[in-house]
N, C-alpha and C positions, 0 to 999 in steps of 0.2 A: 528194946533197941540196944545194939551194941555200940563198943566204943573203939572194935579196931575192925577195918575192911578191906577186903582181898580190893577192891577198886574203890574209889571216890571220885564223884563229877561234881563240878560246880559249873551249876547253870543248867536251866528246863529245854532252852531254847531245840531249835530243830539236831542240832550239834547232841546237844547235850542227849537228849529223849532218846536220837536214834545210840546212841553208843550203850545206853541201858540196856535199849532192847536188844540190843546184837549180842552183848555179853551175855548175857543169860541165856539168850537162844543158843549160841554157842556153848556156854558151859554154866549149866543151873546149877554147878558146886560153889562159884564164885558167888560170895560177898558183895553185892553193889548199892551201896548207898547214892542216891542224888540229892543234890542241897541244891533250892532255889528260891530266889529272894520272892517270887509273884506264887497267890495263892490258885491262881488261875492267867493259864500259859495261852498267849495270844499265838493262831497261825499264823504266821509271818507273812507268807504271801495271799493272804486272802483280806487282808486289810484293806486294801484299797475299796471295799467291795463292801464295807461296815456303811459305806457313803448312803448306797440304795438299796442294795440285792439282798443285806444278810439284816434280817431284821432289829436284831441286838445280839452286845457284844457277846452274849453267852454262847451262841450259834457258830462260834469261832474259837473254837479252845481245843488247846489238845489234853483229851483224855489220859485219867490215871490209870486206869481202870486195864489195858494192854501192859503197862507197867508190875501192877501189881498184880496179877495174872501171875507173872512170873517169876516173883518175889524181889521185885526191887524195892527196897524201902526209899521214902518219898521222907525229908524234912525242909519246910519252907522257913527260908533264915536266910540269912547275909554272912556269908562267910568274910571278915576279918581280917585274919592273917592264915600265912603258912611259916609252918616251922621245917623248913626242908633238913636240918639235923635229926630233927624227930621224927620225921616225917608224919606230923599234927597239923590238922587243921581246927582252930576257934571261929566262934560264932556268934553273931552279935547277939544272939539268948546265953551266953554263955555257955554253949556246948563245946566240947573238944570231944574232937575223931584221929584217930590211928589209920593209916593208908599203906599198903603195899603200893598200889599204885595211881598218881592222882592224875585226871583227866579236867584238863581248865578248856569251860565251853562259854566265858563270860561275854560273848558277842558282840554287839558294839553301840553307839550313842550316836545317834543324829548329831550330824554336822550344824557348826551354829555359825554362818557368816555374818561379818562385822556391820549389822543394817542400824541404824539409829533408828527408835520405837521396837525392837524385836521382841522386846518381854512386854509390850502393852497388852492386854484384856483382848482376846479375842485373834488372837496368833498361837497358832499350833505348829508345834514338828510329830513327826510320827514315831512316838515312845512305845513300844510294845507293853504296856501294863494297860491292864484291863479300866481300870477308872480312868487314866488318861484317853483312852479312847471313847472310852463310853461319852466324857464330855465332849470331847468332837464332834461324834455321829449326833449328837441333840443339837450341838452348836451349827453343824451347814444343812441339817436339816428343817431350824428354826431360819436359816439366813437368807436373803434373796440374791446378793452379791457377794461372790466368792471369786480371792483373786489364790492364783498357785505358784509359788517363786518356785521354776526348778520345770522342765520339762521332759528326767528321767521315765522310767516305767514307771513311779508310782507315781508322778504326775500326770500323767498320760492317764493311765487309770482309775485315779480318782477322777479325772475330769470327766472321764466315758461315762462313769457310773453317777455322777453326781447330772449329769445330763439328764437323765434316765427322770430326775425327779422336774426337768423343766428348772433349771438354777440360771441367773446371770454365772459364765465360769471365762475365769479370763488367766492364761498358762503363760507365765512371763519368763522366756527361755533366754539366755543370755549368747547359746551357740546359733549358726543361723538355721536352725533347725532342731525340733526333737526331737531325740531318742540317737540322734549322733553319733555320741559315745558308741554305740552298741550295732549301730545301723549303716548302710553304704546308703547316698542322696535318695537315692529313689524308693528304697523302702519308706525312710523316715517321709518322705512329702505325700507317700500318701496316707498313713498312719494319720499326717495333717489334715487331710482330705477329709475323711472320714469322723473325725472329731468337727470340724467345721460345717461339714452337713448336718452334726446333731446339732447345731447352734453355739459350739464353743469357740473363745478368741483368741487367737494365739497372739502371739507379740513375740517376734523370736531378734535375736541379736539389741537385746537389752537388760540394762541393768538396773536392779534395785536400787535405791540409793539413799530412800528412808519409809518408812511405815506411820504413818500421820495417825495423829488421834490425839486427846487428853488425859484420858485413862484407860477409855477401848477403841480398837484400832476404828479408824471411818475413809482410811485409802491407803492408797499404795503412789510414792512419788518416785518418777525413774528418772534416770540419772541425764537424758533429753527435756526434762522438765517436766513432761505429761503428767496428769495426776489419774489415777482410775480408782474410782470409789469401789470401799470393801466393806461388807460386815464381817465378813471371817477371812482371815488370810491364815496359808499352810505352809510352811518351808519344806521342801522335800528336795534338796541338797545335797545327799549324799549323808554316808556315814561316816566314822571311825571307829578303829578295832580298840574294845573295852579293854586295855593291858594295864590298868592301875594295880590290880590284887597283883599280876606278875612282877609290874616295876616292883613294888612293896618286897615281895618274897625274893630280890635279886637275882631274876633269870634275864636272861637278854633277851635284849628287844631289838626288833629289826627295824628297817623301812617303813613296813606299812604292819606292824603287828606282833605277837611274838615270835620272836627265831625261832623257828623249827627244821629238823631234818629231815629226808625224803618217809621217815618213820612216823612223823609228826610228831617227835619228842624236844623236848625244850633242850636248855643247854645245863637241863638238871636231869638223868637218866629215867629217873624214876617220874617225872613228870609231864605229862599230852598238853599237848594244846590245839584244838580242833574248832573249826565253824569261824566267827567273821572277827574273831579274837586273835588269830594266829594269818602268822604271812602267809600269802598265797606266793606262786613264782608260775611264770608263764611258762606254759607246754613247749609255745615255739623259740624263746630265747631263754630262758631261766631268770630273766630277771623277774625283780617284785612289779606285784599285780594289782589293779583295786576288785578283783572279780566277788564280792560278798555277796553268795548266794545259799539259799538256802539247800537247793541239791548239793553244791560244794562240800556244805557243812556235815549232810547226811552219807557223802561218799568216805568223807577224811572220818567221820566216826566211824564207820564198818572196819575201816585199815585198820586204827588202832583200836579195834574190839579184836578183831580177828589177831591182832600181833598180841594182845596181851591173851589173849583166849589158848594162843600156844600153836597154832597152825603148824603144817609141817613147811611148808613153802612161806618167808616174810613174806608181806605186802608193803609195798611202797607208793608214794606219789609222787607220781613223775614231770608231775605241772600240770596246773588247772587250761584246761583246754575253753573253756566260759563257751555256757548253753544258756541262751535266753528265750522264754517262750512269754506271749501276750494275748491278747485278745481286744480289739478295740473293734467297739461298735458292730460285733457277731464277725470279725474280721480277725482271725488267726496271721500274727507274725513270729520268726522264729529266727534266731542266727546261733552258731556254731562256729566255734575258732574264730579267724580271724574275717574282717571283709574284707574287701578288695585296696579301698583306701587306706586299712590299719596296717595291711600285706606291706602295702607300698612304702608307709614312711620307717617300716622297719630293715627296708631294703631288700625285701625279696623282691624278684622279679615275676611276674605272675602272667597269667591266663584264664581267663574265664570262660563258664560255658553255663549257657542259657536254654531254659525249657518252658513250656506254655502249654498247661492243656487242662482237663477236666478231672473234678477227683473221682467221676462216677463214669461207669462205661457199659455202654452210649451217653453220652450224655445230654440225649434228652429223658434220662431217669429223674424222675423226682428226688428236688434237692441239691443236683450236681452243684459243683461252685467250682470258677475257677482256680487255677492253681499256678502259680511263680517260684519257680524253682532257678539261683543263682551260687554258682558251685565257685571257688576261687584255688587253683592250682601252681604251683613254682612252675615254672617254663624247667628248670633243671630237673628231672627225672618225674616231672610231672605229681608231682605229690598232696595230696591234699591238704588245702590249709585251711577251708571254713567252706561256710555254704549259707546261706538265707534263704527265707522261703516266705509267701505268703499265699492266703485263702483258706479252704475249707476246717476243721477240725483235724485230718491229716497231718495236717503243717507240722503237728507237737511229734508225729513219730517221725517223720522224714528228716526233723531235726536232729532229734534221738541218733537215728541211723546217721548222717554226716558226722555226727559228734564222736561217736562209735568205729567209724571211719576213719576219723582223724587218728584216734588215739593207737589204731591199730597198723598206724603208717601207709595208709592205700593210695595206692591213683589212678591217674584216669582209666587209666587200661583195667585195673583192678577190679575199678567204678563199671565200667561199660559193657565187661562180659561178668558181674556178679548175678546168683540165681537170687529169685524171686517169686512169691507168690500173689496174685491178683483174683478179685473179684469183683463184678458189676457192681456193688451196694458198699462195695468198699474200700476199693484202691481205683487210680487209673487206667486205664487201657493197659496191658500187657507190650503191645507193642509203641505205647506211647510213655511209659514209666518215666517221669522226668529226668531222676536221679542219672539214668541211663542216661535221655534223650539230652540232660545239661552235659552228662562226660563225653559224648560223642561232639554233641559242639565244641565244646574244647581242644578235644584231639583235632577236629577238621582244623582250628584257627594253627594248633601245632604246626600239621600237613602242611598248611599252605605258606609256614615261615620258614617249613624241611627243618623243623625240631622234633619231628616222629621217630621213631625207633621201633 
């Protein structure tokens, strides 16, 4: 092993792994060391999913083995400090590294709200380290009442999946609805629907207000009085962005993470900061964002793999545009940009157009499934601002495409005569293609207010 490297990452996570692999694919001359604190790297979004579907935690790890393929050297350790005069990093084994250039992927920490009983025996957050899961998955597997503070996606989806095993599961959501944040009304209630047919109880526009027990938790008390008995309760909360090592080494820190600029470099030249460690800033206003996703993480490492790899053309990022894709209850949801009520309070003026049809054609083919398609546009030049969608397996490209859409500045017109490929087993009707069939709604609602052009 060496002790000085053309790049250094700190951190395994999605961030971190993909900026390895891009560097080296990009230029196998470069030096890349990765330092990460876990011996075995949990996939991020597949956690929810430890509940029933993935047997044990092993079944969920991202491999070294694509890594070291390509000569990335792998050291598991805790990086310490930076010495950004030196540009050295120490290690809590007492190693020190030499860097040209240092890439920070240190991610973030479950959010911890102020609940009286939250450290009692038998309360989890969701820590990405492999033995902190492992006792979960034994812990709601042994449990018969599970309650879930938090009605995000990964509440949502633990709850799907812990279904699955026939569990008491009870989703106590504080908004008057789940998945809000991310969702316009009528997606989120039926997301509700659908968890409710599998036997799950929602409890939405309440609050926690303590966690009962002696030594291990035995309920959950809300803040209306109600008491609902638990053997395991989850917080799933939300996160924050991991910027202790940055505070530490003197880089700035922003709003929601560390400053970075459209390069994703810190306000130290020679230093990245990439994935759920560093600020986001929105596509549609530039302000700071909470969008910590794990594609986010995987797109801001390519940028600055590709800008340190030497490219001939920078790459920049011009604001997280936030793609959310789910699955509940064999029920594909998906949103892109913004919705229609996020449009609103940021003070666009908007228009919608709506689609309904089948993902298979004819659809009496084996399988078809319906399909909901909601596009949200500026009434001023008509421009694309988000889209949602729900139904079959589709759902995750058609979101893709909106998201792809947004970023490339399109609208409805754009939208409405763009070409296409379709097949019976695989898309919808050609002449029923929602994407189409929602921008041409839109333009009609245009038409009839004489905002066509």
């Amino acid at each position: 092993m060496k002790d000085t490297y053309d790049v250094i990452i700190i951190g395994g996570g999605a961030a971190g792994y993909t900026a390895a692999l891009t560097l080296r694919t990009l230029r196998s001359d470069l030096d890349v060391l990765l330092i990460r604190a876990d011996e075995r790297v949990q996939v991020p979004c597949a956690i929810p999913y430890l509940a029933a579907t993935l047997e044990t935690c092993d079944k969920n790890i991202l491999p070294d083995e694509p890594l070291k393929k390509l000569g990335v050297e792998i050291v598991v350790d805790e990086v310490l400090n930076i010495n950004r005069e030196a540009k050295t990093i120490e290690t809590a084994k007492g190693l020190k590294f030499k860097y040209r250039k240092l890439i920070l992927a240190t991610g973030s920490t479950p959010s911890t709200p102020p609940i009286k009983g939250i450290n009692l025996k038998g309360v989890y957050k969701i820590i990405k380290k492999w033995e902190i899961l492992q006792e979960l998955q034994k812990a709601v597997r042994k449990a018969e009442k599970i309650v879930i503070i938090g009605g995000g996606f990964i509440g949502v989806e633990l709850a799907d999946d812990l279904s699955n095993l026939k569990k008491d599961v009870t989703i106590i959501e504080i908004l008057s609805h789940c998945l809000l944040l991310n969702f316009d009304e009528e997606f989120a209630v039926k997301v509700e629907e659908i968890l409710k047919s599998k036997g799950v109880k929602i409890m939405t526009n309440c609050k926690v207000e303590a966690i009962l027990g002696k030594e291990k938790v035995e309920a959950v008390r809300l803040s209306d009085g109600r008491t609902i008995p638990a053997d395991v309760v989850i917080v799933t909360v939300g996160v924050r962005p991991n910027t202790s090592l940055a505070e530490k080494a003197g880089l700035k820190i922003g709003e929601r993470g560390i400053a970075v600029d459209e390069y994703m470099r810190t306000s130290d030249p020679n230093i990245y900061a990439i994935g759920d460690c560093a600020e986001k800033h929105s596509f549609f206003t530039g302000t700071p964002t909470p969008t910590l996703l794990a594609s986010v993480a995987a797109f801001e490492a390519r940028i600055v793999a590709a800008n340190i790899a030497g490219l001939r053309l920078p790459r920049t990022v011009l604001g997280v545009v936030g793609v959310f894709l789910t699955k509940i209850g064999g029920e594909a949801f998906g949103v892109a940009g913004l919705t229609e009520s996020a449009a609103k309070r940021m003070g666009f003026d908007v228009i919608t157009g709506k689609a309904e049809t089948v993902d298979k054609h004819p659809g009496t083919l084996p399988g078809a499934r319906k399909i909901e398609v909601k596009l949200i546009f500026s009434k001023d030049g008509g421009y694309l601002l988000g889209g949602e969608a729900c139904g079959g397996s589709c759902v995750g490209e058609f979101i893709n495409l909106i998201a792809l859409a947004i970023q490339r500045h399109m609208t409805l017109y754009d939208l409405y005569t763009m070409q296409y490929g379709t097949h019976p087993f695989l898309t919808p009707s050609p002449i029923a293609y929602p994407i189409i069939t929602a921008a041409l709604n839109a333009y009609k609602k245009l038409k009839s207010q004489g905002l066509s052009s």
